[in-house]
DSSP file (Angstrom, degrees, kcal/mol; ACC not computed):
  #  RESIDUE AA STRUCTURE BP1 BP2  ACC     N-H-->O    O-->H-N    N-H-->O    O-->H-N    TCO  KAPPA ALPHA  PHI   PSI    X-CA   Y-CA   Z-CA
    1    1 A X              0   0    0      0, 0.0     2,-0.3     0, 0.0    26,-0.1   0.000 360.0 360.0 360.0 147.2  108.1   97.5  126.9
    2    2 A X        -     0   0    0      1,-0.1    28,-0.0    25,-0.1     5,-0.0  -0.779 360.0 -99.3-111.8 160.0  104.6   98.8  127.0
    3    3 A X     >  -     0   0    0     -2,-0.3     4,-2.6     1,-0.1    -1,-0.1   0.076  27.5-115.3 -43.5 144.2  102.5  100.0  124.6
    4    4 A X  H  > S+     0   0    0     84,-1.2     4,-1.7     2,-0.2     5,-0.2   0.994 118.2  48.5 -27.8 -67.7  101.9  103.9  124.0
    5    5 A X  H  > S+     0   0    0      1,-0.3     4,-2.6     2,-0.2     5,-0.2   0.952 110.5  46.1 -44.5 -51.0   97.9  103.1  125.2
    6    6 A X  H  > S+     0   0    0      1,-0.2     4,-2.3     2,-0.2    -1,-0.3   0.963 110.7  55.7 -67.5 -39.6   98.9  101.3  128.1
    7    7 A X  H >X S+     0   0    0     -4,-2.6     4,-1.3     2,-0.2     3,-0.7   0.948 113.5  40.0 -44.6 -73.0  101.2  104.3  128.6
    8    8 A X  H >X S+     0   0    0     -4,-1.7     4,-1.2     1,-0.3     3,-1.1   0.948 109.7  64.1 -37.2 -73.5   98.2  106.7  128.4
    9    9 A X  H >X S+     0   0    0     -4,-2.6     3,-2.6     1,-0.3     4,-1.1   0.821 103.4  38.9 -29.1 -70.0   96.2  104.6  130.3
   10   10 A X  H << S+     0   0    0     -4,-2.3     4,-0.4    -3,-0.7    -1,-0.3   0.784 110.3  63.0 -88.0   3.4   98.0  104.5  133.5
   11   11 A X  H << S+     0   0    0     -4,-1.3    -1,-0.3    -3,-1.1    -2,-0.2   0.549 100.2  47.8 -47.8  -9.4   98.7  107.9  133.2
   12   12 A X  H << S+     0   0    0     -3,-2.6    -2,-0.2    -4,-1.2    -1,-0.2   0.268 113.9  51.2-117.5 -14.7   95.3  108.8  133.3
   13   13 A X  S  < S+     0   0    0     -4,-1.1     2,-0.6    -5,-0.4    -2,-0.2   0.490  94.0  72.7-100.1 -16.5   94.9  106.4  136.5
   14   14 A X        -     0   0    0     -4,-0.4    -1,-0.2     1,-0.2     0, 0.0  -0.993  61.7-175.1-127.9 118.6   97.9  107.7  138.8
   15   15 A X        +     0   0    0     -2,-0.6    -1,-0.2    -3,-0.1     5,-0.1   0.907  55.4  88.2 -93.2 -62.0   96.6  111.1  139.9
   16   16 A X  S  > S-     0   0    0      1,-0.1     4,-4.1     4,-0.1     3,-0.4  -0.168  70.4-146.3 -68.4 133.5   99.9  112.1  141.7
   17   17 A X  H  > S+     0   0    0      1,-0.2     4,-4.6     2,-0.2     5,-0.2   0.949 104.4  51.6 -68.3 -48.5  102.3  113.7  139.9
   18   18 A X  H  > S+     0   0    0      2,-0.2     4,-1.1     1,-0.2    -1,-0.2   0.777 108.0  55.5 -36.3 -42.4  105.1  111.8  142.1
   19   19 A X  H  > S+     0   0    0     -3,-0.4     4,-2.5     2,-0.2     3,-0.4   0.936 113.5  44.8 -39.5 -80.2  103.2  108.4  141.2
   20   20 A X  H  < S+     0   0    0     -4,-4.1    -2,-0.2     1,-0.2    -3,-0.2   0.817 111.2  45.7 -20.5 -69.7  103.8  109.8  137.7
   21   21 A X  H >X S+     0   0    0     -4,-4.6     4,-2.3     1,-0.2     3,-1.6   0.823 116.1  48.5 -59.2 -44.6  107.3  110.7  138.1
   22   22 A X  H 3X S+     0   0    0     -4,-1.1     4,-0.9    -3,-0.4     3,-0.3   0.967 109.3  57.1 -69.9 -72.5  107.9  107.0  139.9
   23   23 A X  H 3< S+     0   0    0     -4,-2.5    -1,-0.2     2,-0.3    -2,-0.2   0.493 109.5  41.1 -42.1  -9.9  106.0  105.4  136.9
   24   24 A X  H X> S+     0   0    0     -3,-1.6     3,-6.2     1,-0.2     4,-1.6   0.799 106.6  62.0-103.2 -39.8  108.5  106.9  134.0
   25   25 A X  H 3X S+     0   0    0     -4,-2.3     4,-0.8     1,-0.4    -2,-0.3   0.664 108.4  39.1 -66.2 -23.4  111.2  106.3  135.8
   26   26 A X  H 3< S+     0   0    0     -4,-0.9    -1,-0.4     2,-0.2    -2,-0.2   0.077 102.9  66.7 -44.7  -7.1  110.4  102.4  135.8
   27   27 A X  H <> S+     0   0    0     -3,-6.2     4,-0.6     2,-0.1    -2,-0.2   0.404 103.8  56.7-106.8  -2.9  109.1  102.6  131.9
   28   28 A X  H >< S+     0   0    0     -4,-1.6     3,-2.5     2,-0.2    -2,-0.2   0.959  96.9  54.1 -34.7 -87.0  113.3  103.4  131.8
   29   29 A X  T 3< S+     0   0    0     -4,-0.8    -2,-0.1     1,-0.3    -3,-0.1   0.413 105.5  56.0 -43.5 -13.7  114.1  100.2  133.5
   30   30 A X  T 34 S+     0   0    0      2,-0.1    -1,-0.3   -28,-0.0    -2,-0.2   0.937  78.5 118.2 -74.6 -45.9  111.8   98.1  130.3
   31   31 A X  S << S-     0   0    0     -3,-2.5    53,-0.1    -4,-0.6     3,-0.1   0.135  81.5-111.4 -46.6 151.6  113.9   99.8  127.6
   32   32 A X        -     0   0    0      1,-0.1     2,-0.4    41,-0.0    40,-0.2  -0.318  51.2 -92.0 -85.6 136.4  115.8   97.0  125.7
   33   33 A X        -     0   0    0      1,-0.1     2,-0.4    -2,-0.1    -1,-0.1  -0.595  32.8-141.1 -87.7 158.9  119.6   97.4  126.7
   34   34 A X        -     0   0    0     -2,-0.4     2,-0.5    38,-0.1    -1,-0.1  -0.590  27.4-123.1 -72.7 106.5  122.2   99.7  124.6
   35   35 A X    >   -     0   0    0     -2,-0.4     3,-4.7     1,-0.1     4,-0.3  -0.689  14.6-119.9 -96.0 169.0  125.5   98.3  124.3
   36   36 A X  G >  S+     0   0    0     -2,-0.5     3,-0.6     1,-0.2    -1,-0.1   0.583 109.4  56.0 -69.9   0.5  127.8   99.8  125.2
   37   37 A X  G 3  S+     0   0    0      1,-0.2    -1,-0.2     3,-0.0    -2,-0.0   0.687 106.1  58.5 -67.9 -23.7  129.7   99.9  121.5
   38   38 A X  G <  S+     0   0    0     -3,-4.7     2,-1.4     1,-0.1    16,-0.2   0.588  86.3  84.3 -98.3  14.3  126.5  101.6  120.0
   39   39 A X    <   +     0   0    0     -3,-0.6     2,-0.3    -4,-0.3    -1,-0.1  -0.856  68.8 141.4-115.5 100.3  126.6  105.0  122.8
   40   40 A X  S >> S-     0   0    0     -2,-1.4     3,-2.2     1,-0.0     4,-1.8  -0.987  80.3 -95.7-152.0 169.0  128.9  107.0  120.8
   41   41 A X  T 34 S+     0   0    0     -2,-0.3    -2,-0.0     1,-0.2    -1,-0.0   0.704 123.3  57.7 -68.9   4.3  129.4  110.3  120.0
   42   42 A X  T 34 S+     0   0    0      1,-0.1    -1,-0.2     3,-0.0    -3,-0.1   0.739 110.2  49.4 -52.2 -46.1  127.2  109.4  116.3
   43   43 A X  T <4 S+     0   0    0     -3,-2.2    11,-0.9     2,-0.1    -2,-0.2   0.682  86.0 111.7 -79.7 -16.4  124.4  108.3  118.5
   44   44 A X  B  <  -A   53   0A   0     -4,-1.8     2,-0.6     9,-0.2     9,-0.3  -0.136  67.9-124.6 -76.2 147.8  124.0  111.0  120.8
   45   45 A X    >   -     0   0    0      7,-3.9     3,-0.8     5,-0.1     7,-0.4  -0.704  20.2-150.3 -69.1 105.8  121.3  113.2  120.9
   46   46 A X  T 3  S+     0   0    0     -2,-0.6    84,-0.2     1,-0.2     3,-0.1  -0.380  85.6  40.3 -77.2 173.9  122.6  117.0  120.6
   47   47 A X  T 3  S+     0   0    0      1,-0.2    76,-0.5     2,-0.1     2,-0.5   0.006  87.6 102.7  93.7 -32.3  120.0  119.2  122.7
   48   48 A X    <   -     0   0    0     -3,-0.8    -1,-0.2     1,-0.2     4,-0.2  -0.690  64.9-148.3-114.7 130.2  119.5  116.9  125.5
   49   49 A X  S    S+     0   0    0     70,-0.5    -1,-0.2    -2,-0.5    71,-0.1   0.973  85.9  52.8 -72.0 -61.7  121.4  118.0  128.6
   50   50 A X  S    S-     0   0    0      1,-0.1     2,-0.8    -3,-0.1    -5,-0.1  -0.196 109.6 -73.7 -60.1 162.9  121.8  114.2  129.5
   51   51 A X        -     0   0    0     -7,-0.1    24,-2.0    -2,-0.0     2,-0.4  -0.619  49.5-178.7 -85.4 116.3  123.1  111.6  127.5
   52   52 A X  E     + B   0  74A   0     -2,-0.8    -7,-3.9    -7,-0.4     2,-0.3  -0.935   3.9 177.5-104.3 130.8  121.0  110.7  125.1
   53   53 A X  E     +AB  44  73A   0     20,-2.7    20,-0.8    -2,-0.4     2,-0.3  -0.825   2.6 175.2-105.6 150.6  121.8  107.7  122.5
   54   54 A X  E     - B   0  72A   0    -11,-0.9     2,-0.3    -2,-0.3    18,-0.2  -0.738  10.5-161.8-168.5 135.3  119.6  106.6  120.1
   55   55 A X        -     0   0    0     16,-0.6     2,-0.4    -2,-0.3   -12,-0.0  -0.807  13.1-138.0-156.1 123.2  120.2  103.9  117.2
   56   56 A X        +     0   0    0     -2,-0.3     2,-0.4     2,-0.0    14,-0.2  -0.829  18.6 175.9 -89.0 130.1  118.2  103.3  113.9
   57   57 A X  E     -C   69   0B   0     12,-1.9    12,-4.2    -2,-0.4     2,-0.4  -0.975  13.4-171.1-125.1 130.9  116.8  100.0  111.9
   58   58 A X  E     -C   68   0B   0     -2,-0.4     2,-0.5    10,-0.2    10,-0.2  -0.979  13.9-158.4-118.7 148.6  114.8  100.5  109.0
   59   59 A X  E >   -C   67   0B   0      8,-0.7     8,-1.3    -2,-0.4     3,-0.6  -0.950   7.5-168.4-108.1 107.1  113.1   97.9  107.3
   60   60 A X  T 3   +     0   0    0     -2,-0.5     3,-0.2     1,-0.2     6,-0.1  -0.275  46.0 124.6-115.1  75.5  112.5   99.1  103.7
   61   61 A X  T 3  S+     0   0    0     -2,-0.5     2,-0.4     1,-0.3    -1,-0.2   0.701  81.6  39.9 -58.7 -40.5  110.2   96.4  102.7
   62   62 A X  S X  S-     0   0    0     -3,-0.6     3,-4.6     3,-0.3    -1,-0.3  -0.927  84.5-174.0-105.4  90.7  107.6   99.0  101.8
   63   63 A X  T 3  S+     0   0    0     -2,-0.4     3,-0.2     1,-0.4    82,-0.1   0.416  79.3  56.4 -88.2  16.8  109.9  101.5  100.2
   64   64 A X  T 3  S+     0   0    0      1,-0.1    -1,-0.4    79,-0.1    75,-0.1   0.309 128.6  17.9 -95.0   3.8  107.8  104.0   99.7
   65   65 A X  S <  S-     0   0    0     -3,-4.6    -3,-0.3    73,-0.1     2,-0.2  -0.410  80.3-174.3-167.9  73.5  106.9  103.9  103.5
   66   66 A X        -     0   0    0     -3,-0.2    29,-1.1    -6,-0.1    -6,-0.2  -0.576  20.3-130.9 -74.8 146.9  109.8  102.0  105.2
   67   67 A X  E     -C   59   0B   0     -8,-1.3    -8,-0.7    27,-0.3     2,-0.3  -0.198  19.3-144.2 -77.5 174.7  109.2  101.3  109.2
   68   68 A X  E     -C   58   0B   0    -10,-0.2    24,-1.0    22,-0.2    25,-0.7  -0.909   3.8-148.2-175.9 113.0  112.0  102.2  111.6
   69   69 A X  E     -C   57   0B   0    -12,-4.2   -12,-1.9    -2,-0.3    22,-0.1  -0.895  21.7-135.4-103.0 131.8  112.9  100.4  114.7
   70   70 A X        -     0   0    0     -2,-0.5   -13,-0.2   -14,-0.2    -1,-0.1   0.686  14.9-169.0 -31.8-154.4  114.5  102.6  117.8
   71   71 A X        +     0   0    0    -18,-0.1   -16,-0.6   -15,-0.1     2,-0.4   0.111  22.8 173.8  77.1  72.0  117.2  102.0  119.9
   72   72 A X  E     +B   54   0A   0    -18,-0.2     2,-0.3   -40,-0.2   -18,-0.2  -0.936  14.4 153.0-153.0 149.6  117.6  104.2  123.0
   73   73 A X  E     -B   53   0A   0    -20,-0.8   -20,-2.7    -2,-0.4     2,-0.4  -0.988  10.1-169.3-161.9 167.7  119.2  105.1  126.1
   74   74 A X  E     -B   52   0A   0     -2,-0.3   -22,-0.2   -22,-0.2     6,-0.1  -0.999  27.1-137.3-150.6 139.9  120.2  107.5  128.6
   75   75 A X  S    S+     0   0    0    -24,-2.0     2,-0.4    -2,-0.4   -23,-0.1   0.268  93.6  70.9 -84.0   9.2  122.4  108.0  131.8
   76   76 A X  S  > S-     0   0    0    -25,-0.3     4,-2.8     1,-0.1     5,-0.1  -0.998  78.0-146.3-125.0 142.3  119.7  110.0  133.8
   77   77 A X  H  > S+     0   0    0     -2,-0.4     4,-1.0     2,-0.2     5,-0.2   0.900  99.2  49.3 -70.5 -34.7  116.7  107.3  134.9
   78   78 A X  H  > S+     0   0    0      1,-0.2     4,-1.8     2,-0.2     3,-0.4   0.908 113.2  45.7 -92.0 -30.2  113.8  109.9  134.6
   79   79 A X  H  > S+     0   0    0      1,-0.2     4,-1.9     2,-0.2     5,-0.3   0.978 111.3  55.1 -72.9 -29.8  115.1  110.9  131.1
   80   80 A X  H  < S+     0   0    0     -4,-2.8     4,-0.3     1,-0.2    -1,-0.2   0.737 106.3  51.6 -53.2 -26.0  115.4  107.0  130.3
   81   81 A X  H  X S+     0   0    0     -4,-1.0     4,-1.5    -3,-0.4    -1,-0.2   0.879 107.9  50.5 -88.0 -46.7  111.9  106.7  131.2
   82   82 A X  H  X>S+     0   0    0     -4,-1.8     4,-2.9     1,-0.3     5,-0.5   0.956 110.6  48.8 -71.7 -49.6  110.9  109.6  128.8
   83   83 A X  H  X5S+     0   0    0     -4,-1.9     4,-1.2     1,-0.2    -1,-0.3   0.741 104.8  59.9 -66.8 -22.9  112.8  108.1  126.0
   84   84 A X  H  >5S+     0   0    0     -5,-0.3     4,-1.7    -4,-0.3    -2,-0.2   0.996 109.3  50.8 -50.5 -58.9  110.8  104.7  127.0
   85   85 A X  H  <5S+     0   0    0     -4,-1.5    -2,-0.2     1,-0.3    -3,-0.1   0.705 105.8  46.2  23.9 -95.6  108.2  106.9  126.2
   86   86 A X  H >X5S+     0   0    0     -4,-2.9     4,-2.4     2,-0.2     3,-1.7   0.858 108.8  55.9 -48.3 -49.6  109.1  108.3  122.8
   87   87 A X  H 3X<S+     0   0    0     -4,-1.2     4,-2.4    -5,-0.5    -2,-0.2   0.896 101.1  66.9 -75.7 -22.2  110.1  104.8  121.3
   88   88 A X  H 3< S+     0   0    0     -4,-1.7   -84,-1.2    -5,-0.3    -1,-0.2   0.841 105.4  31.0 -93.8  -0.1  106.9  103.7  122.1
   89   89 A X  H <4 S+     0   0    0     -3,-1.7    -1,-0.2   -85,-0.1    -2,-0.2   0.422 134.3  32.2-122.5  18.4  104.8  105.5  120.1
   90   90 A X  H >< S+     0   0    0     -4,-2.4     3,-0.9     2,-0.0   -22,-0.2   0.643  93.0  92.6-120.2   6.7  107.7  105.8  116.9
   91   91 A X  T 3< S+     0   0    0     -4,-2.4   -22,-0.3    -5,-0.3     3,-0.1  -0.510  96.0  20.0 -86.3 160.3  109.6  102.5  117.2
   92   92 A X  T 3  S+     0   0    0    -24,-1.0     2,-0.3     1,-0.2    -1,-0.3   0.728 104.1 115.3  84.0  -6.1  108.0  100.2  115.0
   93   93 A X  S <  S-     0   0    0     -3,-0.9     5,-0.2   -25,-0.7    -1,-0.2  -0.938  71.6 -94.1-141.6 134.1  106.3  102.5  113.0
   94   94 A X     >  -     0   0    0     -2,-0.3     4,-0.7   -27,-0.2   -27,-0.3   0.038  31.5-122.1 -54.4 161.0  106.2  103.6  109.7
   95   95 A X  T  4 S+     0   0    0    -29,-1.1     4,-0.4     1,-0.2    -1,-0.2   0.396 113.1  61.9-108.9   2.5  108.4  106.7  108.8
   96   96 A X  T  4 S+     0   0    0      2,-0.1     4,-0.4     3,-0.1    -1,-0.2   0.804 104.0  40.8 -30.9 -84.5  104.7  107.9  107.7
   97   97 A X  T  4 S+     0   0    0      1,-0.2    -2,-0.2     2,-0.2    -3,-0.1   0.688 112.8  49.9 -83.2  -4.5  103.4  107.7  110.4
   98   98 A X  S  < S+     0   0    0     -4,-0.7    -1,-0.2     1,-0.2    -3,-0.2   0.607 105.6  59.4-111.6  16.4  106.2  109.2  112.7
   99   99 A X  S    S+     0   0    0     -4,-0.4    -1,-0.2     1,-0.1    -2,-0.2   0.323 107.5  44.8 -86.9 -11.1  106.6  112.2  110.5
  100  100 A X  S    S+     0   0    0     -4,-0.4    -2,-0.1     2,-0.0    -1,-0.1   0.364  90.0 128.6-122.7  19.8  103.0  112.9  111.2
  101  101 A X        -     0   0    0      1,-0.1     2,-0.9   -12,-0.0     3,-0.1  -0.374  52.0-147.9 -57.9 121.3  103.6  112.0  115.6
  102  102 A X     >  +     0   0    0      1,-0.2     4,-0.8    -2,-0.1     3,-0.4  -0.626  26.3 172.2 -92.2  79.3  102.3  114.9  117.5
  103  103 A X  H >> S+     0   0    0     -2,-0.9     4,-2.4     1,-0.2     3,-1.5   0.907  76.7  58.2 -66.4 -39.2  104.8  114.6  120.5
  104  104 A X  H 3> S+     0   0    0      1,-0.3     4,-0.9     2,-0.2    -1,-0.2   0.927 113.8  39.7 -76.5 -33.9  103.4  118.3  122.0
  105  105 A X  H 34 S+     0   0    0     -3,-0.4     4,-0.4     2,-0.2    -1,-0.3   0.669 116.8  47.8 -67.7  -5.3   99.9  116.6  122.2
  106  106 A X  H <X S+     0   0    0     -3,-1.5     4,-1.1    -4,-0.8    -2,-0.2   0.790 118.5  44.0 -80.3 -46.2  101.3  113.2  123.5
  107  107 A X  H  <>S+     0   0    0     -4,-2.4     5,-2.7     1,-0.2     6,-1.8   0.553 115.7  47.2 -93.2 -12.5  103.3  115.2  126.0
  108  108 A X  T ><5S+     0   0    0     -4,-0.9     3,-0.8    -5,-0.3    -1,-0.2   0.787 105.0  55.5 -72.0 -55.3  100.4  117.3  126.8
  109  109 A X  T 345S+     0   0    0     -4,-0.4    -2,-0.2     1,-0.3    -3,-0.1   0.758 109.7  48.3 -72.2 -29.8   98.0  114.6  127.2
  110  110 A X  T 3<5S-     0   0    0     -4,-1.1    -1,-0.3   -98,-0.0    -3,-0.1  -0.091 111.9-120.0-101.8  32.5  100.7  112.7  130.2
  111  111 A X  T < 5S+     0   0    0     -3,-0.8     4,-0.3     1,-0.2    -3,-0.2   0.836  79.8 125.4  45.1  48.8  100.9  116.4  131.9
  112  112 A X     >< +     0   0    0     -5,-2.7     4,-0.8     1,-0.2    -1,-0.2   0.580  56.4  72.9-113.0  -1.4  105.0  116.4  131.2
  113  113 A X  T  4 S+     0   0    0     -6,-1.8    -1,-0.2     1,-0.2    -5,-0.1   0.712 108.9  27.5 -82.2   3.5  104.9  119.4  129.4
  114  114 A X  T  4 S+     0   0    0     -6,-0.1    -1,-0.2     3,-0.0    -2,-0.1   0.517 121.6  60.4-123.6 -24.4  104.2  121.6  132.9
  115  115 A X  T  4 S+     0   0    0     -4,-0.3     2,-0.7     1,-0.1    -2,-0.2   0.448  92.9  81.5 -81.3  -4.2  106.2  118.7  135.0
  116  116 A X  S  <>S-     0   0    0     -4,-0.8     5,-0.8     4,-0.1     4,-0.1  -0.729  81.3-118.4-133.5 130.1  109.5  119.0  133.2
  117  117 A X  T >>5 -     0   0    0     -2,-0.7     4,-3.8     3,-0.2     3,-1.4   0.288  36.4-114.1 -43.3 157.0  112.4  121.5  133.5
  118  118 A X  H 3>5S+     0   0    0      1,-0.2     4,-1.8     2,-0.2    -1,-0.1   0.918 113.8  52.5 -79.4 -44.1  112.7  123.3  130.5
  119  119 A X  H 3>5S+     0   0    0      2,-0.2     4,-2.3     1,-0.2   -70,-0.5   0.785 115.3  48.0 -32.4 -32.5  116.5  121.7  129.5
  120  120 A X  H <>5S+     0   0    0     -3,-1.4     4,-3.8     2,-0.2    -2,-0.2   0.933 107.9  48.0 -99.8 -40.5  114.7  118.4  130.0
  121  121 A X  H  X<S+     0   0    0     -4,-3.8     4,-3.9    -5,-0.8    -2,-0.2   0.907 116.4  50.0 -65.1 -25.3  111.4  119.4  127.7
  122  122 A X  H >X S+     0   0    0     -4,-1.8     4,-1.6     2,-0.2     3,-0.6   0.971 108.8  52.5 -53.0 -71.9  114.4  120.7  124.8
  123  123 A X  H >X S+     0   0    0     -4,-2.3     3,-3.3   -76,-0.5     4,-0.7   0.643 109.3  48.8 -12.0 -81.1  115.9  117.3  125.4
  124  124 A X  H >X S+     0   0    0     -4,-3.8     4,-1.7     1,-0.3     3,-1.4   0.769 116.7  39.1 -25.9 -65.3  112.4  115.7  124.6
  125  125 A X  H <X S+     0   0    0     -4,-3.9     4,-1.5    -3,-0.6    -1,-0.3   0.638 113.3  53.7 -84.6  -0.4  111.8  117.5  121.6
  126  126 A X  H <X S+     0   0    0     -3,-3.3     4,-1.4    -4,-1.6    -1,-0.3   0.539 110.1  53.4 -82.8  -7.2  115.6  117.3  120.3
  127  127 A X  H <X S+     0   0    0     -3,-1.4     4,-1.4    -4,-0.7    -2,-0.2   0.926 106.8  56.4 -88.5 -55.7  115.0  113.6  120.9
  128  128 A X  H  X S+     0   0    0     -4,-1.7     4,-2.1     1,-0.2    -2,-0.2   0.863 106.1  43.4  18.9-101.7  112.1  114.0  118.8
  129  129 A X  H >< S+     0   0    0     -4,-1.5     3,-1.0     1,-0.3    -1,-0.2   0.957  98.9  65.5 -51.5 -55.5  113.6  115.4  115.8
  130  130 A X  H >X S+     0   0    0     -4,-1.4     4,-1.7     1,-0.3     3,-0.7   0.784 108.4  42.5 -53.9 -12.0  116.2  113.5  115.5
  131  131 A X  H 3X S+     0   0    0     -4,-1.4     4,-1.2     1,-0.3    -1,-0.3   0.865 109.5  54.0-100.3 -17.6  113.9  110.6  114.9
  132  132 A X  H <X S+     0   0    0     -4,-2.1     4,-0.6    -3,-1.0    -1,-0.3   0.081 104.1  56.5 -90.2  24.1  111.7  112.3  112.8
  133  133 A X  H <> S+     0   0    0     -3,-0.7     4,-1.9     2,-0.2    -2,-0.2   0.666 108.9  53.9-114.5 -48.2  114.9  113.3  110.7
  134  134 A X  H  X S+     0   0    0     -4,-1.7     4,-1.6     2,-0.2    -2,-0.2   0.717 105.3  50.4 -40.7 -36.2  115.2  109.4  110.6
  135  135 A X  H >X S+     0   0    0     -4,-1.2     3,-2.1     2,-0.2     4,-1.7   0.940 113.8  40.5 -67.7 -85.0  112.1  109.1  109.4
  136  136 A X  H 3X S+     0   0    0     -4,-0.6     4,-2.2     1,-0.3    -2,-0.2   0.728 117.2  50.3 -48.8 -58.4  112.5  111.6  106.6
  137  137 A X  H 3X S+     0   0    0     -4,-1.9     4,-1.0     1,-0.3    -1,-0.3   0.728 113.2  48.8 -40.1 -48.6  116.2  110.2  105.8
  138  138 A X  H XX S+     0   0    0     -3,-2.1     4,-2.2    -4,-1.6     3,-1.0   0.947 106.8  53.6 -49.3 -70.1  114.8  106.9  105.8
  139  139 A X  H 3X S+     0   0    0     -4,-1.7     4,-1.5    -5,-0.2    -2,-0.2   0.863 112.7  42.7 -15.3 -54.5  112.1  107.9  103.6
  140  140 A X  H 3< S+     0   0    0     -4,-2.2    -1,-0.2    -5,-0.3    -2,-0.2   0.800 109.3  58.6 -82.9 -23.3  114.6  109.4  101.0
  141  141 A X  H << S+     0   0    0     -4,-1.0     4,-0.3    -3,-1.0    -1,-0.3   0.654 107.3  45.1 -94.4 -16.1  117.0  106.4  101.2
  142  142 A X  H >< S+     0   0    0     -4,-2.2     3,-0.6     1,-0.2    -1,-0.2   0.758 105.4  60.2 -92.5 -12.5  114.3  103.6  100.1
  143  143 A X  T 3< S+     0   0    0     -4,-1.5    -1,-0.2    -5,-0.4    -2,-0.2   0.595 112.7  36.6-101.6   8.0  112.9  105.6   97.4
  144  144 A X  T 3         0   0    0      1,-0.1    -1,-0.2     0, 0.0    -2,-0.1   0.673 360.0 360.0-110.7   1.1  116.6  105.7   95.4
  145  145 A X    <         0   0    0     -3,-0.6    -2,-0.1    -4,-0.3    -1,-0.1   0.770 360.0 360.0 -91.6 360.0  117.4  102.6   96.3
């Protein structure tokens, strides 16, 4: 899967929005696959007009700031791409640091906030939340344990 930068980066290099569009739907096709045991109605994303799944690991090695690995999938390819997207700049990442993710300036910066139907931009940011709910949840569960 590629990095957030290298995301930016060839966004910022494919001038056509079509280019664009072509380019998430192929940062889908990286995502690590979902079986099919873990897309259940627990994982799903509410908000998101498509099916969204999405699956948590925290590692709370640093419990005061445990990291959180991703999980995610979708049954429409351009929303799979978007969720490529999202996991790549919170999977991996400290619950720190994805409680303080600015997705409307991430999503700003890749022009998707004016390219994507408005069902699709709720989706986004209900995909969002829920992980930044993970984050917090995460948070709360290493510092009793």
């Amino acid at each position: 899967m590629a990095s957030l930068q290298q995301i930016v980066d060839d966004f910022e290099f494919l001038d056509d929005w079509e280019d664009r569009y072509r380019y998430v739907i192929e940062l889908g096709r990286t995502l690590d696959e979902m079986p099919d045991s873990e897309k259940t109605d627990a994982n799903k994303v509410q908000g998101c007009v498509s099916q969204v799944w999405l699956t948590t690991q925290v590692d709370i090695a640093d419990a005061a700031n445990p990291r959180l690995n991703f999980l995610g999938d979708s049954d429409a390819h351009i929303v799979r791409g978007l969720v490529a997207i999202v996991l790549a700049a919170c999977s991996g990442k400290s619950a720190s640091d994805i409680l303080a993710f600015d997705e409307n300036a991430l999503f700003k910066k890749l022009g998707l906030v004016e390219h994507l139907t408005p069902q699709r931009a709720n989706g986004l940011r209900a995909m969002v939340a829920r992980i930044k709910s993970e984050a917090v949840s995460a948070t709360h569960e290493a510092s009793i344990s």
